[in-house]
Backbone as ProteinMPNN parsed JSONL, in Angstrom:
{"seq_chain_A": "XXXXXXXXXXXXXXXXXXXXXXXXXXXXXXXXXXXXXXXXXXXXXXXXXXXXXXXXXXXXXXXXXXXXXXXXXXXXXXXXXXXXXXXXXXXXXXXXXXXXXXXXXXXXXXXXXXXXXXXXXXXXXXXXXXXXXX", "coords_chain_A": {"N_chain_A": [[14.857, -7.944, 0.542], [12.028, -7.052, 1.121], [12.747, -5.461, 2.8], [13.328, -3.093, 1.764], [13.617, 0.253, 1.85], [12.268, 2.192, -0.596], [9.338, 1.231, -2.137], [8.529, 1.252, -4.692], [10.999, 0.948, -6.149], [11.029, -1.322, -6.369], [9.894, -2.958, -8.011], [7.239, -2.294, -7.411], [2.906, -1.337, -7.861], [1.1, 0.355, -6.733], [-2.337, -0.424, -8.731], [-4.452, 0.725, -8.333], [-6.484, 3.512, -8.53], [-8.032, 6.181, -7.81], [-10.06, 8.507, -9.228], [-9.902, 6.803, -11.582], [-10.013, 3.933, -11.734], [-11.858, 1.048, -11.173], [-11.99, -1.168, -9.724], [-12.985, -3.026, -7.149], [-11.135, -3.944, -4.979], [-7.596, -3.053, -4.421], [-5.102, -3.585, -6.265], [-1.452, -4.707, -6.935], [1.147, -4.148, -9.021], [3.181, -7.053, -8.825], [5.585, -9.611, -9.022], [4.517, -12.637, -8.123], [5.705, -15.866, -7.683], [3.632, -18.152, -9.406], [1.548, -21.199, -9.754], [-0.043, -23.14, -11.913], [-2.976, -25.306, -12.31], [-4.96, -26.744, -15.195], [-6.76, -28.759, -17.117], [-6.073, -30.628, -16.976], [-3.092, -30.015, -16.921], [-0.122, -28.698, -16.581], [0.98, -25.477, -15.193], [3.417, -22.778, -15.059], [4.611, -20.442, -13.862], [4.653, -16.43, -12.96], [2.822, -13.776, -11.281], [1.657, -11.133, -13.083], [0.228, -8.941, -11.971], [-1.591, -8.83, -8.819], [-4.505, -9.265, -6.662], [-6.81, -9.619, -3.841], [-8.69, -10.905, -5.404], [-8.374, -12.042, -7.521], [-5.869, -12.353, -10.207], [-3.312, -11.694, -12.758], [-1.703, -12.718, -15.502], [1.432, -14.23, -17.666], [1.242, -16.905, -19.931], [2.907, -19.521, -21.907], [1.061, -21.389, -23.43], [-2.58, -21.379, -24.572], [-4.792, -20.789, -22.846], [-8.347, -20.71, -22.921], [-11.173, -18.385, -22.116], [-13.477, -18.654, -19.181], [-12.702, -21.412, -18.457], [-11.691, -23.329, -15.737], [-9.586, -23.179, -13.405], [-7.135, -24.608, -10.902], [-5.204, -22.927, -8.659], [-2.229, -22.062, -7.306], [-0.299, -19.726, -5.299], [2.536, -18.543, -4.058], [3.757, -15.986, -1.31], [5.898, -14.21, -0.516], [6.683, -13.743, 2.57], [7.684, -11.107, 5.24], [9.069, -12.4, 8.421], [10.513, -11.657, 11.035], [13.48, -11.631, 10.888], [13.894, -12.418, 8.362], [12.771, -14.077, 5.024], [9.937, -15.48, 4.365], [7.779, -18.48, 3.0], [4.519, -18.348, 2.392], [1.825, -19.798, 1.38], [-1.076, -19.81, -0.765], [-3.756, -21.614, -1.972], [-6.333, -21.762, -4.332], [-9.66, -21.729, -6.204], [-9.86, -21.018, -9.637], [-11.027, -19.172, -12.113], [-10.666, -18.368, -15.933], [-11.047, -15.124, -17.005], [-10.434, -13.561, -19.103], [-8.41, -13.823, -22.119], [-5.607, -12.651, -23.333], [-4.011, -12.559, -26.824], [0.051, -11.865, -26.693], [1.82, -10.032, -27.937], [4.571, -10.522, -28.43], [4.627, -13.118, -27.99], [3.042, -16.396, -26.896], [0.676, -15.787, -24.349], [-1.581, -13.258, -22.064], [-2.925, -13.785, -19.448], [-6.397, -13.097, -17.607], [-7.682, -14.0, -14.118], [-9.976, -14.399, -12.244], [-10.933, -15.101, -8.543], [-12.662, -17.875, -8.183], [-13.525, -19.354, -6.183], [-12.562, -19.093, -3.518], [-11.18, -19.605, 0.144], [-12.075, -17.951, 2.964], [-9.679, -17.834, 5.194], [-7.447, -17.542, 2.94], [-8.183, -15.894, 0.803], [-7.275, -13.659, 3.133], [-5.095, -13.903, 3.191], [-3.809, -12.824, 1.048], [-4.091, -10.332, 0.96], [-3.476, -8.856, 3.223], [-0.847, -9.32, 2.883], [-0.897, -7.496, 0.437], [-1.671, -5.287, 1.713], [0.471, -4.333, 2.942], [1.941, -2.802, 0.922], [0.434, -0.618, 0.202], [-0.778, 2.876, 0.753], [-0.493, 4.249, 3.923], [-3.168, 5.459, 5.63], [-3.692, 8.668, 7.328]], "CA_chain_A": [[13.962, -7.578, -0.526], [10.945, -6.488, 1.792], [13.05, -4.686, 3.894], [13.949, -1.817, 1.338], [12.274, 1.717, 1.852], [11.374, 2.598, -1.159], [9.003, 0.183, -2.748], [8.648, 1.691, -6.451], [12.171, 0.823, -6.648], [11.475, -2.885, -6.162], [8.786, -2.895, -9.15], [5.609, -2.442, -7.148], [2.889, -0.215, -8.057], [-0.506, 0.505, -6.64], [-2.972, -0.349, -9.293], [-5.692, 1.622, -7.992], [-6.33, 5.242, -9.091], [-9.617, 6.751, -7.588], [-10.021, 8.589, -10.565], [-10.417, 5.899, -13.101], [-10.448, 2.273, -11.055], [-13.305, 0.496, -11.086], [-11.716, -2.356, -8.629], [-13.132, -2.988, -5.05], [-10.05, -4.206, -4.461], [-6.495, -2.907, -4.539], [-4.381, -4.434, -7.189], [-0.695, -4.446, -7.315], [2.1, -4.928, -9.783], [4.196, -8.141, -8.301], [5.67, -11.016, -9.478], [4.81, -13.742, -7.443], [5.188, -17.676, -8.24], [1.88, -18.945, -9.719], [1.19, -22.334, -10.497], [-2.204, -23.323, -12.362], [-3.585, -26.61, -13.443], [-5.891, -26.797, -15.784], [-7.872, -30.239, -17.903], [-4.601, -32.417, -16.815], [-1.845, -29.592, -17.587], [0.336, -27.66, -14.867], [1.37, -24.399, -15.337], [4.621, -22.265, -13.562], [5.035, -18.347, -14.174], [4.661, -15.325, -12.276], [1.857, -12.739, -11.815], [2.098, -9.699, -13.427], [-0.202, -7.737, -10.7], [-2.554, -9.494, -8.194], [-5.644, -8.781, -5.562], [-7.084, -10.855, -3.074], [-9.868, -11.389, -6.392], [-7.587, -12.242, -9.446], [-4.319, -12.482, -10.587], [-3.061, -11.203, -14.275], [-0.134, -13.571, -15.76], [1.981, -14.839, -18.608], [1.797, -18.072, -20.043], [3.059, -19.885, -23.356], [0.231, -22.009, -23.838], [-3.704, -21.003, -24.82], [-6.346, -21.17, -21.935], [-9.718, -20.512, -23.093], [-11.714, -18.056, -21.002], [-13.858, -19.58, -18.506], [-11.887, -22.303, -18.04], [-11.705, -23.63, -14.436], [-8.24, -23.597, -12.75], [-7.094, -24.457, -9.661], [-4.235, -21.896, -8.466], [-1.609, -21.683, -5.877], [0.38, -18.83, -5.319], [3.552, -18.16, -3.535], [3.18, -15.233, -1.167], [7.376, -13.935, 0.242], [6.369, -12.478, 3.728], [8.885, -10.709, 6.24], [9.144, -13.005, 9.448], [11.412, -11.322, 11.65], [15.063, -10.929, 9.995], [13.858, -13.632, 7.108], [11.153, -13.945, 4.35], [9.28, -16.837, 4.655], [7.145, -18.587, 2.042], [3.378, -18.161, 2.429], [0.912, -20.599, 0.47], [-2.286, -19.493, -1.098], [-4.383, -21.716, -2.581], [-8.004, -21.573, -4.841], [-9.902, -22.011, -8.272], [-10.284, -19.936, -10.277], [-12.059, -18.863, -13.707], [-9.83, -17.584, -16.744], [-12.253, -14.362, -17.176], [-9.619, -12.983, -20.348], [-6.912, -14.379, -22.375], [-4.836, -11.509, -24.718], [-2.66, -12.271, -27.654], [0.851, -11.291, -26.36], [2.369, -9.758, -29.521], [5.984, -10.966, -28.127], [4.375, -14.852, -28.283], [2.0, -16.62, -25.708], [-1.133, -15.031, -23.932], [-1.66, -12.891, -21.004], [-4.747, -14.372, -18.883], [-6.808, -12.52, -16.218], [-7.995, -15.098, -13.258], [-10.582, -14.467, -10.897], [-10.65, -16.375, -7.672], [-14.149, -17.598, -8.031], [-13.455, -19.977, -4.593], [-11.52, -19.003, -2.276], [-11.134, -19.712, 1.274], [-11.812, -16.502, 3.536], [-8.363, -17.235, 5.456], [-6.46, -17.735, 1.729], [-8.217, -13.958, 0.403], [-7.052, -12.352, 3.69], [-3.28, -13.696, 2.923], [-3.054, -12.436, 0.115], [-5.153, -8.637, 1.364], [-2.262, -8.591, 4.263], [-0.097, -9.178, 1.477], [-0.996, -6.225, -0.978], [-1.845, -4.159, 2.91], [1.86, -3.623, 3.46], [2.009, -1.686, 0.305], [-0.413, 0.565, 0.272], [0.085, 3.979, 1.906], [-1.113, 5.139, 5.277], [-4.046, 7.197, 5.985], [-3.356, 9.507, 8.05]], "C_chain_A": [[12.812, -6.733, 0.002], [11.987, -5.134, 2.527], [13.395, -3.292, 3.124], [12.734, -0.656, 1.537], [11.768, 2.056, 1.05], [10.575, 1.532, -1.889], [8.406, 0.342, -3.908], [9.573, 1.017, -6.553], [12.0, -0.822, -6.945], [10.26, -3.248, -7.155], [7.144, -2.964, -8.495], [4.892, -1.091, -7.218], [1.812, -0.018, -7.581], [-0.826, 0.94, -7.884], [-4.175, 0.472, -9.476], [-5.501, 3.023, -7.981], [-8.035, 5.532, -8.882], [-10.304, 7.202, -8.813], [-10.728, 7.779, -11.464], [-10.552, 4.574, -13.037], [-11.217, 2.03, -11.113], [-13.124, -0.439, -10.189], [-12.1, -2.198, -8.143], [-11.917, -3.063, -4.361], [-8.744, -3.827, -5.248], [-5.641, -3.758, -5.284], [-2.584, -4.241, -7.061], [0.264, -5.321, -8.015], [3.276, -5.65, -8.726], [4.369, -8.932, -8.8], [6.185, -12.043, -8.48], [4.485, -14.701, -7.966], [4.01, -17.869, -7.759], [2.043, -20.287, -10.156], [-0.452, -22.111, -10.714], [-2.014, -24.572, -12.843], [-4.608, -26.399, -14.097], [-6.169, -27.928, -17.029], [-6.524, -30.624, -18.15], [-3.931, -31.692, -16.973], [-1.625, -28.425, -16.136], [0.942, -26.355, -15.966], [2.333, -23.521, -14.304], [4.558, -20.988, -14.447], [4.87, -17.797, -12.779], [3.609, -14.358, -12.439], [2.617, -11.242, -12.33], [1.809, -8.553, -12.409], [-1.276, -9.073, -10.165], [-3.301, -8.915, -7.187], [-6.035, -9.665, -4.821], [-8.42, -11.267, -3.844], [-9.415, -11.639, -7.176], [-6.414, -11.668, -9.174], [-3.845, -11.765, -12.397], [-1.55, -11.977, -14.67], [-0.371, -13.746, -17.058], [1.892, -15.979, -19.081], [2.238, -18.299, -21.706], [1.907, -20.185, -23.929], [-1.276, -20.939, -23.777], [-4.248, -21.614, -24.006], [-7.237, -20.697, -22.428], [-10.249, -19.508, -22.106], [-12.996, -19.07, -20.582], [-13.844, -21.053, -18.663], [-11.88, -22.82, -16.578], [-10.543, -23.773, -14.458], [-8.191, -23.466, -11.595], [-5.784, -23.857, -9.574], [-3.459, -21.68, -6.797], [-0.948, -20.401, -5.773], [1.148, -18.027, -3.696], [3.906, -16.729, -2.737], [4.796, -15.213, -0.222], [6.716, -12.972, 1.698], [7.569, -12.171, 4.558], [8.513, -11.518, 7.438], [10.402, -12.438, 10.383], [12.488, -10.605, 11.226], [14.867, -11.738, 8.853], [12.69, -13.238, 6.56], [10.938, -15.974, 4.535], [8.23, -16.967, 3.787], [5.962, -19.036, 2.472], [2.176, -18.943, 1.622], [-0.589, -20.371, 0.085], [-3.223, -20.292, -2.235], [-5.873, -21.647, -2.981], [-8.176, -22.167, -6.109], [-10.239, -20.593, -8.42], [-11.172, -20.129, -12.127], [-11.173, -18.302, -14.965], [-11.067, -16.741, -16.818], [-11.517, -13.723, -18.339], [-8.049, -13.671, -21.013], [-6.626, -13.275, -23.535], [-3.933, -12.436, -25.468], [-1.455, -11.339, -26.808], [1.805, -11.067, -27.758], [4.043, -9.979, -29.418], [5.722, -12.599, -28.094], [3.917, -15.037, -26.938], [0.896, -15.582, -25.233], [-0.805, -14.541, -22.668], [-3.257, -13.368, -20.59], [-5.2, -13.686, -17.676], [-7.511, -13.769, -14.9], [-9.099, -14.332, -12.058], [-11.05, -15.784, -10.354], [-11.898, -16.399, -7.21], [-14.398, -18.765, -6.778], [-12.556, -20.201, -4.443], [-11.883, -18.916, -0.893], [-11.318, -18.441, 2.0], [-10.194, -16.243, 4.146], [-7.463, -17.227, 4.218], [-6.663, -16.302, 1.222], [-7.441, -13.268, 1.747], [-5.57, -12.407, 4.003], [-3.286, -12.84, 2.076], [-3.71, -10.46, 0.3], [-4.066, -8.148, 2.319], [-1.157, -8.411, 3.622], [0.332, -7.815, 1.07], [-1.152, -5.069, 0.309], [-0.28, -3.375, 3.083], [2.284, -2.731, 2.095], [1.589, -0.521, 0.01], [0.003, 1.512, 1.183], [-1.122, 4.094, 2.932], [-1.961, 5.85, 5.317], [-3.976, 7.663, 6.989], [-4.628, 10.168, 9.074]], "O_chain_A": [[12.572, -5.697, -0.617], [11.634, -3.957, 2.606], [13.743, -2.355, 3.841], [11.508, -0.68, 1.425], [10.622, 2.424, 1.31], [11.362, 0.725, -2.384], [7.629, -0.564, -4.209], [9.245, 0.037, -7.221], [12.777, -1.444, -7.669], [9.615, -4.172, -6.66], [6.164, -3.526, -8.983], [5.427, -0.02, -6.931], [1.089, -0.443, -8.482], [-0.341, 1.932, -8.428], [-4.731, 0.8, -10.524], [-4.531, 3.614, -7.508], [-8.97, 5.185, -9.603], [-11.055, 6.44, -9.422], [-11.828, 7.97, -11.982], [-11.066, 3.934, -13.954], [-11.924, 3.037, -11.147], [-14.184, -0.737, -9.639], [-12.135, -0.979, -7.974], [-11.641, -2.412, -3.353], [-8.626, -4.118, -6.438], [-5.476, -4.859, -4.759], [-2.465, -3.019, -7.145], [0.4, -6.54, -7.914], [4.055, -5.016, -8.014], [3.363, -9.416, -9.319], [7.312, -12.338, -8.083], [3.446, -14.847, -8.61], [3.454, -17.854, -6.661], [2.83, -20.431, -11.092], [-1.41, -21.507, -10.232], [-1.124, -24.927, -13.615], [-5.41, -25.694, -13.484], [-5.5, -27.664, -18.029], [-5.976, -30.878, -19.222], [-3.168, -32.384, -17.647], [-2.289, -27.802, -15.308], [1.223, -26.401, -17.164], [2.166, -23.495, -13.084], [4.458, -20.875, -15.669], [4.92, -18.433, -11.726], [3.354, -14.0, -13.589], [3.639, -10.614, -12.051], [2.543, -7.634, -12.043], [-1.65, -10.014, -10.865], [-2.765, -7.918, -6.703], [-5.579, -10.772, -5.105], [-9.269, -11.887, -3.204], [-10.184, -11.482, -8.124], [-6.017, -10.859, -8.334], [-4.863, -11.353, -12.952], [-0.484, -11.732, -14.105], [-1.428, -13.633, -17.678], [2.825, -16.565, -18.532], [1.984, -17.477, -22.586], [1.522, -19.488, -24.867], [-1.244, -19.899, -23.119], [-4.366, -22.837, -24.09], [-6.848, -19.531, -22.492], [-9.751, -19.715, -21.0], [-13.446, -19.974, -21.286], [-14.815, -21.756, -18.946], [-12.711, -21.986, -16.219], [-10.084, -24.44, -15.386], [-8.827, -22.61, -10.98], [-5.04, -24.24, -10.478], [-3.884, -21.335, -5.694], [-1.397, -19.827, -6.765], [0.675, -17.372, -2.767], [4.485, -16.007, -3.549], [4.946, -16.053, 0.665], [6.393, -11.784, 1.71], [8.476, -13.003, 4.564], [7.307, -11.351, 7.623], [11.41, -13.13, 10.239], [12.584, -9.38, 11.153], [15.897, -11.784, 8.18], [11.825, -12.496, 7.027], [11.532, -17.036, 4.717], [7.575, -15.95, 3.559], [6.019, -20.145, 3.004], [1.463, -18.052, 1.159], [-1.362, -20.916, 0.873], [-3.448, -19.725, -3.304], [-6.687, -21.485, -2.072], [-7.416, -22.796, -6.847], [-10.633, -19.61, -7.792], [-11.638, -21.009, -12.851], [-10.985, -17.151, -14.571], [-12.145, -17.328, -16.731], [-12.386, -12.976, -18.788], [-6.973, -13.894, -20.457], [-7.374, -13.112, -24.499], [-3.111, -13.09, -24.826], [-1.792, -10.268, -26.303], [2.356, -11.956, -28.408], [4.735, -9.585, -30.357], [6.719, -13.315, -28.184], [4.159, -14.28, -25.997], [0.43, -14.677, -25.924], [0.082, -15.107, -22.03], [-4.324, -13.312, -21.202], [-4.439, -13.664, -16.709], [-7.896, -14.682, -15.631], [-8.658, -13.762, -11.06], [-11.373, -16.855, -10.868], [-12.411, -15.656, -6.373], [-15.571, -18.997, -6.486], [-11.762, -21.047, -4.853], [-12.849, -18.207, -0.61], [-10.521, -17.613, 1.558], [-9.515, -15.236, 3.944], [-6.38, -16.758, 4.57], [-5.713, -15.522, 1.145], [-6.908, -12.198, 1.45], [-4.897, -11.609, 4.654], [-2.627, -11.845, 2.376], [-3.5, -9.608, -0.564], [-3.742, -6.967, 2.195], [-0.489, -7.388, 3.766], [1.385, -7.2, 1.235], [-0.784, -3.932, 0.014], [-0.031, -2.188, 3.29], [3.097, -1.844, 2.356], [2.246, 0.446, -0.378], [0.794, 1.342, 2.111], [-2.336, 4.037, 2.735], [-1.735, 7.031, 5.055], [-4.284, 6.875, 7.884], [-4.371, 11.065, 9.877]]}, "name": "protein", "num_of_chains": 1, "seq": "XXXXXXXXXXXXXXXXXXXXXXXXXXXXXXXXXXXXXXXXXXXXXXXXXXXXXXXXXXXXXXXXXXXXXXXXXXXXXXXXXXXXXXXXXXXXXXXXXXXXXXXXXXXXXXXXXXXXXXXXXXXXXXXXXXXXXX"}
């Protein structure tokens, strides 16, 4: 999966556009396993795009913004000739929940504590996509 050359092909996209970004940080479209708890209730999906500051996901159910959740997230790294599964956890904040006009909500998450080594998984992470400066 990692190992392919082109990595458009494998749905990833740098989020960031000088231009018209406002991020500090590099965003990209991935779907990696998220869990969330939140006031006694678990939650399983996938992000839509993530940063080493927030996440953007799917769920059925209605979170509230600012909400408190605590958040793990599943991080596939290359180890040699294998991927190997990576563990990132934090809390976070719902900072947006959308109407999804196909049913359920899209929610934005920033990771309002996080560990410094847990942000610089997931920054090593989103590093191997980004391009090269030269």
């Amino acid at each position: 999966m990692l190992g392919q050359s082109n990595k458009e092909t494998q749905g990833r996209e740098i989020m960031k556009n000088k231009d018209t970004e406002r991020r500090q940080h590099p965003r990209i479209q991935q779907a990696l396993p998220l869990r969330i708890a939140a006031d006694g209730y678990q939650f399983v999906t996938n992000t839509e795009n993530v940063s080493c500051v927030g996440a953007y996901c799917h769920l059925d159910k209605y979170i509230p913004p600012f909400t408190k959740i605590a958040v793990k997230i599943i991080l596939p790294v290359k180890v040699s000739d294998r991927t190997k599964d990576m563990n990132v956890e934090c809390n976070g904040v719902v900072v947006r929940t959308d109407d999804e006009k196909k049913g359920g909500f899209n929610i934005a998450v920033f990771f309002n504590e996080i560990k410094e080594n847990q942000q610089k998984k997931i920054a090593q992470y989103i590093n191997q996509f980004l391009p090269k400066n030269s």
